[in-house]
VEXLOTI-593663 format. One record per residue: residue in one letter; chain; x, y, z of N, C-alpha, C in turn. Coordinates in steps of 0.2 Angstrom, whole numbers, plus 5000, padded with zeros to 4 digits. Example, Ala and Ser with C-alpha at 12.3 -4.5 7.8 and 13.67 -1.06 7.14 Angstrom:
VEXLOTI-593663
- A | A | 5066 | 4972 | 5039 | 5062 | 4978 | 5039 | 5066 | 4984 | 5039
- S | A | 5064 | 4989 | 5035 | 5068 | 4995 | 5036 | 5064 | 5000 | 5039
END
This chain:
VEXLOTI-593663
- X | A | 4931 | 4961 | 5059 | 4924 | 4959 | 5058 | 4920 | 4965 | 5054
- X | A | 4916 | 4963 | 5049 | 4912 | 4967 | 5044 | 4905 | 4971 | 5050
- X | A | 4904 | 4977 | 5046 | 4897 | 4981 | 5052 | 4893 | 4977 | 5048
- X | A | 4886 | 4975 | 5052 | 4881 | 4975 | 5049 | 4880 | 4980 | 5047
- X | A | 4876 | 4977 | 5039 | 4872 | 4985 | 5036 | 4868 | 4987 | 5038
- X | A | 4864 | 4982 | 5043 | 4857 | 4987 | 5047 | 4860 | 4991 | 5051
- X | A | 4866 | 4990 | 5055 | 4868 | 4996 | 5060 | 4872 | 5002 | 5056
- X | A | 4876 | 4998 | 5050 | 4877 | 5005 | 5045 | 4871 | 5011 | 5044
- X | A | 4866 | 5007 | 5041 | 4861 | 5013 | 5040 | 4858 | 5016 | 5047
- X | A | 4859 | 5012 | 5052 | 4858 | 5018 | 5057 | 4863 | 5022 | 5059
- X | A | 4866 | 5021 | 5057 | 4873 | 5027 | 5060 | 4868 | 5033 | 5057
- X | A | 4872 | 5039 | 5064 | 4870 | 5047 | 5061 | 4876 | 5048 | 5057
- X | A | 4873 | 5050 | 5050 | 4878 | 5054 | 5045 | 4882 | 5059 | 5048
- X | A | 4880 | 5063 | 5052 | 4883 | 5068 | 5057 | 4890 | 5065 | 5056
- X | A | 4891 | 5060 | 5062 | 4897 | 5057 | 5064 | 4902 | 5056 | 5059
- X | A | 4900 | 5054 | 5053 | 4905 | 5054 | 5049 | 4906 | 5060 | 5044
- X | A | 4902 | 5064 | 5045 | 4902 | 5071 | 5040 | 4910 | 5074 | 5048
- X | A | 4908 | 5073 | 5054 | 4913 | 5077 | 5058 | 4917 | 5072 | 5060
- X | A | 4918 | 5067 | 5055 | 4925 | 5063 | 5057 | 4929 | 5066 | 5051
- X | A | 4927 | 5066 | 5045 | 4929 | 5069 | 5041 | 4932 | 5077 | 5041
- X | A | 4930 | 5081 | 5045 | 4931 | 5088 | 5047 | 4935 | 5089 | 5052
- X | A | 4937 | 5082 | 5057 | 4942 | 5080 | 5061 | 4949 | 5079 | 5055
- X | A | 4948 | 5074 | 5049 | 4951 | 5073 | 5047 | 4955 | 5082 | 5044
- X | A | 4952 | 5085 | 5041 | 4953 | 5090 | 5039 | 4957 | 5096 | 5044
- X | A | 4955 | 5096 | 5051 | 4959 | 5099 | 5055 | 4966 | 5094 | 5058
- X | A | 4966 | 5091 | 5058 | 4973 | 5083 | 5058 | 4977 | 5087 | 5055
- X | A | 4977 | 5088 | 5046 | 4980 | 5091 | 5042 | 4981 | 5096 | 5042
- X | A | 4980 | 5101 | 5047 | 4983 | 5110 | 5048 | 4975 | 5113 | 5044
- X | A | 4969 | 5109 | 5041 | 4967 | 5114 | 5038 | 4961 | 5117 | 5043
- X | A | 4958 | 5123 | 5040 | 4951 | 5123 | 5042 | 4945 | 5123 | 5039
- X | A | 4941 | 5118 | 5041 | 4935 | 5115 | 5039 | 4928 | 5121 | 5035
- X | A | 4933 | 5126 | 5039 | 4925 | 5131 | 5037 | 4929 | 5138 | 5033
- X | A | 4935 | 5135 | 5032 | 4935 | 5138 | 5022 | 4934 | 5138 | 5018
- X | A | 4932 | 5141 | 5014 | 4929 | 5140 | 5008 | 4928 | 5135 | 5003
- X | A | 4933 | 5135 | 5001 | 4934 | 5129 | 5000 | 4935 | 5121 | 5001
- X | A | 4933 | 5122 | 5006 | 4935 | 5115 | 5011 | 4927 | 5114 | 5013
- X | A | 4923 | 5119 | 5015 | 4917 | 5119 | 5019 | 4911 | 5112 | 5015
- X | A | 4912 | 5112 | 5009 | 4906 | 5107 | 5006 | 4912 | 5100 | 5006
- X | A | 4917 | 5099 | 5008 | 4923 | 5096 | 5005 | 4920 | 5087 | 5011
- X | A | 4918 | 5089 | 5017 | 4915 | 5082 | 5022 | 4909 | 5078 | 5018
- X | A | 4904 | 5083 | 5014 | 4899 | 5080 | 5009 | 4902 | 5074 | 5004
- X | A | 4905 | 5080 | 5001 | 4910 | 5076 | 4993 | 4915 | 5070 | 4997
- X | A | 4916 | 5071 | 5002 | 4920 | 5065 | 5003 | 4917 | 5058 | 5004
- X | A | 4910 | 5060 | 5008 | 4907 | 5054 | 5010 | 4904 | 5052 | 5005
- X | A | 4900 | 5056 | 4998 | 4898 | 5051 | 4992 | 4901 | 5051 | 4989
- X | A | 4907 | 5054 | 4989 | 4915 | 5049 | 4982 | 4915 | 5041 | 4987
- X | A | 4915 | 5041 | 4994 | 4917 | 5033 | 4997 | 4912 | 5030 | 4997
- X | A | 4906 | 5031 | 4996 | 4899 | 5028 | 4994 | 4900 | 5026 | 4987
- X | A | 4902 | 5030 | 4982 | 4902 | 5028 | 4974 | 4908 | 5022 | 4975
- X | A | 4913 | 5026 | 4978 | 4919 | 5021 | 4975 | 4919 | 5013 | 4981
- X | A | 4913 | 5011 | 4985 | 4912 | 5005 | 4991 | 4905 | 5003 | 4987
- X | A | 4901 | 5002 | 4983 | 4896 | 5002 | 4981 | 4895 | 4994 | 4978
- X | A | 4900 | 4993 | 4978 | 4901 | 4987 | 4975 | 4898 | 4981 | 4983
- X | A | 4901 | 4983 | 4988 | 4895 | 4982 | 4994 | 4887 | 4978 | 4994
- X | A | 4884 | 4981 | 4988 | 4878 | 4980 | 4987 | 4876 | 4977 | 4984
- X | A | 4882 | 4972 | 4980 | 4880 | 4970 | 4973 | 4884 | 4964 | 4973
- X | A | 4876 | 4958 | 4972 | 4879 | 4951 | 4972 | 4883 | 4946 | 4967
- X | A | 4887 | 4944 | 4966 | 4889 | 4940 | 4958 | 4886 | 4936 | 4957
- X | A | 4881 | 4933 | 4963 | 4876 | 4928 | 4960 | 4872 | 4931 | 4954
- X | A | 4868 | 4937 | 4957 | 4862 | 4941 | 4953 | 4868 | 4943 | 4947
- X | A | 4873 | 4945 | 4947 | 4875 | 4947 | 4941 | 4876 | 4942 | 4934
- X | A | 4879 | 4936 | 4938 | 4880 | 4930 | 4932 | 4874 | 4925 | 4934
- X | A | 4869 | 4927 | 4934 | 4861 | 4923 | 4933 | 4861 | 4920 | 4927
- X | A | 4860 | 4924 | 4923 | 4858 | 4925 | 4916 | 4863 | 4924 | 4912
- X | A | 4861 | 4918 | 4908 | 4866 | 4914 | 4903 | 4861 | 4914 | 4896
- X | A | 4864 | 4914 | 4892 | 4861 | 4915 | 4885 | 4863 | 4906 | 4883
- X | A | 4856 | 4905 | 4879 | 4858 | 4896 | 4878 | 4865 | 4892 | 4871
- X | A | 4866 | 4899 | 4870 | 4872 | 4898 | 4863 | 4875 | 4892 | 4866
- X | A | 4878 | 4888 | 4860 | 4884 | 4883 | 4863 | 4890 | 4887 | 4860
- X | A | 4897 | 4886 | 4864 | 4902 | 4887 | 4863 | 4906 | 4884 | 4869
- X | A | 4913 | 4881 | 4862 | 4916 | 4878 | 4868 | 4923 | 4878 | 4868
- X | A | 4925 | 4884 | 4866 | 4931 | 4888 | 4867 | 4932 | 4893 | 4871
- X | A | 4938 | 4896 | 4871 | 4939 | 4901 | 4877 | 4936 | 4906 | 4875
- X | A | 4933 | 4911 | 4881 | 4929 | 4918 | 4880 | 4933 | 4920 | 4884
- X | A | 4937 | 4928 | 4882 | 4941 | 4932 | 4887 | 4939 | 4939 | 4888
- X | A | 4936 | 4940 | 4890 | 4938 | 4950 | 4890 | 4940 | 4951 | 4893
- X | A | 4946 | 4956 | 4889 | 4952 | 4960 | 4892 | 4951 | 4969 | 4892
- X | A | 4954 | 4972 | 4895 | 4952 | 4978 | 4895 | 4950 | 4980 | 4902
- X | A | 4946 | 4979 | 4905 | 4942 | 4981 | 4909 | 4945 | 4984 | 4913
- X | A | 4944 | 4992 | 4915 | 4948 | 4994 | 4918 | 4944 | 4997 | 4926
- X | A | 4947 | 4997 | 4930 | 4943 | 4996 | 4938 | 4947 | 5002 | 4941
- X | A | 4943 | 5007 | 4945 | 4947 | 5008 | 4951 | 4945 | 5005 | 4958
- X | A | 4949 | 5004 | 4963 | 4947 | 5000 | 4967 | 4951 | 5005 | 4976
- X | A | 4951 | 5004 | 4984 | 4952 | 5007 | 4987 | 4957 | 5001 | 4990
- X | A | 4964 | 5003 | 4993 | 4965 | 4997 | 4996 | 4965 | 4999 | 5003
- X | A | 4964 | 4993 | 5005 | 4962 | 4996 | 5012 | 4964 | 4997 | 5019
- X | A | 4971 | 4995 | 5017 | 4978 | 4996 | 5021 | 4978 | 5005 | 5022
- X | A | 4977 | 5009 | 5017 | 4977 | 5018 | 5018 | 4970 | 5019 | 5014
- X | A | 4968 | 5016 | 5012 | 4962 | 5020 | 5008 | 4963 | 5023 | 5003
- X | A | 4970 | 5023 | 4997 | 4972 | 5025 | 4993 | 4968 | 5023 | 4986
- X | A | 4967 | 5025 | 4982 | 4966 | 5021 | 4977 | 4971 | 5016 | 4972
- X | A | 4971 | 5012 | 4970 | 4973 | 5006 | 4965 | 4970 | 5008 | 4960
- X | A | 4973 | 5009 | 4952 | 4970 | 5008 | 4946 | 4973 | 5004 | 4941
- X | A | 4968 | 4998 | 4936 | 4969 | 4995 | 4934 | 4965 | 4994 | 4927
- X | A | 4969 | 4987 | 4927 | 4963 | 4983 | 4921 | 4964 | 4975 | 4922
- X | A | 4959 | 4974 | 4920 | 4958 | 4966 | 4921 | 4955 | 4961 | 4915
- X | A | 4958 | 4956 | 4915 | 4956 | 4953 | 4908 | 4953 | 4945 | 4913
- X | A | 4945 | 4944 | 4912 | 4943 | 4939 | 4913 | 4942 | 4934 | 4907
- X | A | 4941 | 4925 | 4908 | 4941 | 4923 | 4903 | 4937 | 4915 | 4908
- X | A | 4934 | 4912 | 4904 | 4931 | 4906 | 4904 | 4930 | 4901 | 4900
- X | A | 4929 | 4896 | 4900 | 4929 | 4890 | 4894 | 4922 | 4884 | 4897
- X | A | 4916 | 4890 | 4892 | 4908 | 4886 | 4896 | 4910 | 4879 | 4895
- X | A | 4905 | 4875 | 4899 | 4905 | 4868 | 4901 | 4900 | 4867 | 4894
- X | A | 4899 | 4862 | 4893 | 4896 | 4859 | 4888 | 4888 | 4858 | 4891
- X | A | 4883 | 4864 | 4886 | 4878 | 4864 | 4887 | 4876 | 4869 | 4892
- X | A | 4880 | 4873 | 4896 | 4878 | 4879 | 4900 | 4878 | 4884 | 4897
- X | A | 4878 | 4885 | 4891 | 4878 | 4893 | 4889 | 4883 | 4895 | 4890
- X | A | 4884 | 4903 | 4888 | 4886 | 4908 | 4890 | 4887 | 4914 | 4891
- X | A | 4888 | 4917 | 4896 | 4887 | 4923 | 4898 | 4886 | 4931 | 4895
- X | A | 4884 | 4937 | 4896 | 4884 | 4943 | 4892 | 4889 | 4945 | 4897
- X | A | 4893 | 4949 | 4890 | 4900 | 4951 | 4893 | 4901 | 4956 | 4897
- X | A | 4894 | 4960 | 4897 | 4894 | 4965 | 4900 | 4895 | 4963 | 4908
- X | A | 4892 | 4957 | 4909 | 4891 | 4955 | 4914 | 4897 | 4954 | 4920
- X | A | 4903 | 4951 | 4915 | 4909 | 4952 | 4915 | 4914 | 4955 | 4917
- X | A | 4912 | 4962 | 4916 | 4914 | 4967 | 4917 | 4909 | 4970 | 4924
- X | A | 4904 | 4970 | 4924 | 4901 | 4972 | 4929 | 4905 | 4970 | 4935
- X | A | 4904 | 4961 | 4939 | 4908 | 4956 | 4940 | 4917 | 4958 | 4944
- X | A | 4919 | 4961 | 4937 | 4925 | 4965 | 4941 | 4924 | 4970 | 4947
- X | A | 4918 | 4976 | 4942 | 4916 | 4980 | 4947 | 4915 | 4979 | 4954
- X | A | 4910 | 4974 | 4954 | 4907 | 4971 | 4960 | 4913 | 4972 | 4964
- X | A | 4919 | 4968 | 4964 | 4923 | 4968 | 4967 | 4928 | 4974 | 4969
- X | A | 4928 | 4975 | 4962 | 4934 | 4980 | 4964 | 4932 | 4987 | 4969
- X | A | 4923 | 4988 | 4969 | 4923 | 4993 | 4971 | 4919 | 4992 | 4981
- X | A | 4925 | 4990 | 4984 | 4925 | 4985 | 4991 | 4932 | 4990 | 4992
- X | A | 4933 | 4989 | 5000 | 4940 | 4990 | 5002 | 4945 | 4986 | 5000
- X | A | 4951 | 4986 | 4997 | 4952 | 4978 | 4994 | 4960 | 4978 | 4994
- X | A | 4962 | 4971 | 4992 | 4969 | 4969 | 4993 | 4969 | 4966 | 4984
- X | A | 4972 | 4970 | 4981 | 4972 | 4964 | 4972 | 4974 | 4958 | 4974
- X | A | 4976 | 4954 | 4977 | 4977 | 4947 | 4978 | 4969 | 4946 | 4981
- X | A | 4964 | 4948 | 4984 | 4961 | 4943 | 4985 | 4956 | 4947 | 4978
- X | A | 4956 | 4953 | 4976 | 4951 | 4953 | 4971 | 4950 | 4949 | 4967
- X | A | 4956 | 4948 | 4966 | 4959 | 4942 | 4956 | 4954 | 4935 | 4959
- X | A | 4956 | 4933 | 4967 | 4953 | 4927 | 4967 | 4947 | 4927 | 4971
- X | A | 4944 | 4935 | 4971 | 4934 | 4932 | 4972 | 4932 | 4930 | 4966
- X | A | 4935 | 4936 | 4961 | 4933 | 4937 | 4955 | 4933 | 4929 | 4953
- X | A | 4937 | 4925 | 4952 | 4937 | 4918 | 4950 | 4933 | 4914 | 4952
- X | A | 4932 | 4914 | 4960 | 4929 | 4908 | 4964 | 4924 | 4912 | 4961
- X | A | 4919 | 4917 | 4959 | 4912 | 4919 | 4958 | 4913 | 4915 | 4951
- X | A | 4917 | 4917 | 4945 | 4915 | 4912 | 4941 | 4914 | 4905 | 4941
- X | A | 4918 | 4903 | 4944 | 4918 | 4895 | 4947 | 4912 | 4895 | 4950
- X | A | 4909 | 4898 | 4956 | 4904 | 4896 | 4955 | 4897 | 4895 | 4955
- X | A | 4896 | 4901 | 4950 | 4888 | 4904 | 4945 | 4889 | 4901 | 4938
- X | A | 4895 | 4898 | 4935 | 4896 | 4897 | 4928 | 4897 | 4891 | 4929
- X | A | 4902 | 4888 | 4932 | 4904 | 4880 | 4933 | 4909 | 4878 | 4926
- X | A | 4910 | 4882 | 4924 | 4917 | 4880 | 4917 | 4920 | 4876 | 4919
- X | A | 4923 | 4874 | 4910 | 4928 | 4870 | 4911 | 4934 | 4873 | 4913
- X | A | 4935 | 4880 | 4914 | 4941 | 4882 | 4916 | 4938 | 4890 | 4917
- X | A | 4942 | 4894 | 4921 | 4942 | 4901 | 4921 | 4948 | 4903 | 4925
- X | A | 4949 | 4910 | 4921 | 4956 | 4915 | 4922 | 4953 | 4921 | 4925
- X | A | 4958 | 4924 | 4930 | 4957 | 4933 | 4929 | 4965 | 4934 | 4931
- X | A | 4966 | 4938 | 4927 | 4972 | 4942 | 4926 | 4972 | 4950 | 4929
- X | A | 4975 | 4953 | 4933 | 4974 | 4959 | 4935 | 4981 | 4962 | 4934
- X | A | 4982 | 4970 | 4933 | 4987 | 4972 | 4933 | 4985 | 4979 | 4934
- X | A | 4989 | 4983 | 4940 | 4986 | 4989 | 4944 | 4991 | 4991 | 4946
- X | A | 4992 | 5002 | 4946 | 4996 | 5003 | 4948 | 4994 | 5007 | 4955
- X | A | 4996 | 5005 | 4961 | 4994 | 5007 | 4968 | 4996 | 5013 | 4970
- X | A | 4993 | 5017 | 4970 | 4994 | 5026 | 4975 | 4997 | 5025 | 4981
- X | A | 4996 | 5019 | 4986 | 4999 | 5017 | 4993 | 5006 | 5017 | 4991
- X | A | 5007 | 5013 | 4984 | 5015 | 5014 | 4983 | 5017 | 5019 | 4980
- X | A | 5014 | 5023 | 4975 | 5016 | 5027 | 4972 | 5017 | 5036 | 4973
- X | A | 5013 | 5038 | 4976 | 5013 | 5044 | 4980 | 5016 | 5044 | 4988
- X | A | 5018 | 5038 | 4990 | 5019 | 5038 | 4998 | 5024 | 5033 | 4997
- X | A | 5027 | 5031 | 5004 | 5031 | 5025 | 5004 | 5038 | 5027 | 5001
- X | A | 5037 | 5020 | 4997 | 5043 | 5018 | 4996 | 5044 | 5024 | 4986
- X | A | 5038 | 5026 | 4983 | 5036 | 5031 | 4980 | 5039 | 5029 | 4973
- X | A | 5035 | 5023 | 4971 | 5037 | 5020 | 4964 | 5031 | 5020 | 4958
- X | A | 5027 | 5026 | 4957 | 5023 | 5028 | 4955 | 5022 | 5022 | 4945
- X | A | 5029 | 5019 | 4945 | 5028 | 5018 | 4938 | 5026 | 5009 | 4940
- X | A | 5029 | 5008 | 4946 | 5027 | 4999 | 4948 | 5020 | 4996 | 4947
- X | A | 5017 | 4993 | 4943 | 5014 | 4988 | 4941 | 5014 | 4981 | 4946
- X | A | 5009 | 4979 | 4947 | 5008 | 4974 | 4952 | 5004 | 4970 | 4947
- X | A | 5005 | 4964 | 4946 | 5002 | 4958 | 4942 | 4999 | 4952 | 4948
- X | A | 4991 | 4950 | 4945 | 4991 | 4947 | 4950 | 4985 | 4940 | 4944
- X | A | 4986 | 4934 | 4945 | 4982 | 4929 | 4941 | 4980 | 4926 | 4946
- X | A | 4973 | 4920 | 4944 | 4971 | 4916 | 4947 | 4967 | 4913 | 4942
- X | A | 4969 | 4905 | 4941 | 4966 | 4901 | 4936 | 4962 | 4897 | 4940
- X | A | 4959 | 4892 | 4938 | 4956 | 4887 | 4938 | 4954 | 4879 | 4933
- X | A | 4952 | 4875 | 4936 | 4949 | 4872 | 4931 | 4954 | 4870 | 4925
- X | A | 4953 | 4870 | 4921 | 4957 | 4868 | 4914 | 4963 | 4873 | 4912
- X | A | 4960 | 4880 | 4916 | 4964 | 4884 | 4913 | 4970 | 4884 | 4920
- X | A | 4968 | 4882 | 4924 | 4976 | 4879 | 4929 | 4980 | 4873 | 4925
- X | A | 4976 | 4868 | 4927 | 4980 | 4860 | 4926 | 4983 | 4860 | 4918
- X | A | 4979 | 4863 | 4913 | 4981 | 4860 | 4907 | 4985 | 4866 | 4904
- X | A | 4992 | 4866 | 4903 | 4995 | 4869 | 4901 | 4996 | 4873 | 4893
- X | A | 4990 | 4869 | 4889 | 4992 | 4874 | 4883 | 4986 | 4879 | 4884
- X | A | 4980 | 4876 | 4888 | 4976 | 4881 | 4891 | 4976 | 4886 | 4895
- X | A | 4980 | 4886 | 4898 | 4985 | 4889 | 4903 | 4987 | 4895 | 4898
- X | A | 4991 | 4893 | 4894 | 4996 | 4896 | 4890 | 4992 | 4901 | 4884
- X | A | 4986 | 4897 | 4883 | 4982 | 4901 | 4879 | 4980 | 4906 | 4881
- X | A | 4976 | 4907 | 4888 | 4974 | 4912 | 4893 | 4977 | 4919 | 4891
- X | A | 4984 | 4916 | 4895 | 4989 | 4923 | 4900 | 4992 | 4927 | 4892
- X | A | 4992 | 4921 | 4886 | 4992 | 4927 | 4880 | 4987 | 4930 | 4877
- X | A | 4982 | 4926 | 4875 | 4975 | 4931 | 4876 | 4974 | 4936 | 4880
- X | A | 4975 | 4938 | 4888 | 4973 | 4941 | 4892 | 4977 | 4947 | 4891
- X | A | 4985 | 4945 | 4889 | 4989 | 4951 | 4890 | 4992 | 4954 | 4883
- X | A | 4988 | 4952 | 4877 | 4989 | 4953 | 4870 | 4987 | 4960 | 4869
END
């Protein structure tokens, strides 16, 4: 079960500046070496920066449509994300190619928005199978298309520095909808668009 964020903000920082200093003496070290002593600070706003996504809604993000008509497929690919997974707290790095086919007469989106959209997500505790698939449901539904893709492709720290320690393994993960499930040359258009 998720904390309220009113009870988040009342936590005393303290407790997590000396969870982290906890953390640090776990591992053999000492917290009040030099190098280490600012090191519970940095830790807390690197996990502030990289959970930030927390904050930020895909409604507010995908509001704003511009009234162009088009009504073919719009893909951005590229988008590269780092994200926490939340089994270790490792980081996952990737990229993601989203894509839509507006509905006739709803406009269409600024791409940045997009890409923002990703972030939202990615920057949460997260598992790449459900990011692919908020990322979608959120298109589905602020945009309402006739179709939408997100293609994600990431290679996990969890497995690469630890584990099973397959640092070059790639994890793919898609989620279509709409036109871009059922209809197969649009299907087809997507995943080569997306990974071209």
């Amino acid at each position: 079960m998720a904390a309220d964020p009113l009870e988040l903000e009342e936590l005393d920082p303290e407790i997590a500046l000396d969870a982290v200093q906890t953390l640090l003496l776990y591992v053999g070290e000492d917290p009040a070496r030099a190098g280490l002593r600012d090191t519970p600070s940095r830790v807390l706003r690197s996990l502030a920066e990289l959970t930030q996504g927390y904050q930020l809604d895909p409604r507010e993000i995908l509001e704003r449509t511009f009234p162009d008509e088009y009504d073919e497929m719009v893909v951005l690919r590229g988008v590269t994300f780092t994200s926490l997974c939340e089994h270790h707290m490792l980081p996952f790095v990737g990229v993601a190619s989203v894509g839509y086919v507006p509905a006739p007469g709803a406009g269409v989106v600024g791409l940045s928005k997009l890409a923002r959209l990703v972030a939202c997500f990615a920057q949460r505790l997260q598992v790449q199978e459900r990011m692919t698939t908020q990322i979608a449901d959120a298109l589905e539904e602020c945009l309402t298309p006739l179709g939408s893709g997100v293609l994600v492709e990431a290679h996990h720290s969890c497995m690469g520095c630890r584990g099973v320690r397959q640092p070059g393994a790639l994890m793919v993960t898609s989620s279509l909808r709409g036109a871009m499930r059922d209809e197969p040359e649009t299907r087809a258009e997507f995943l080569h668009l997306a990974r071209t």
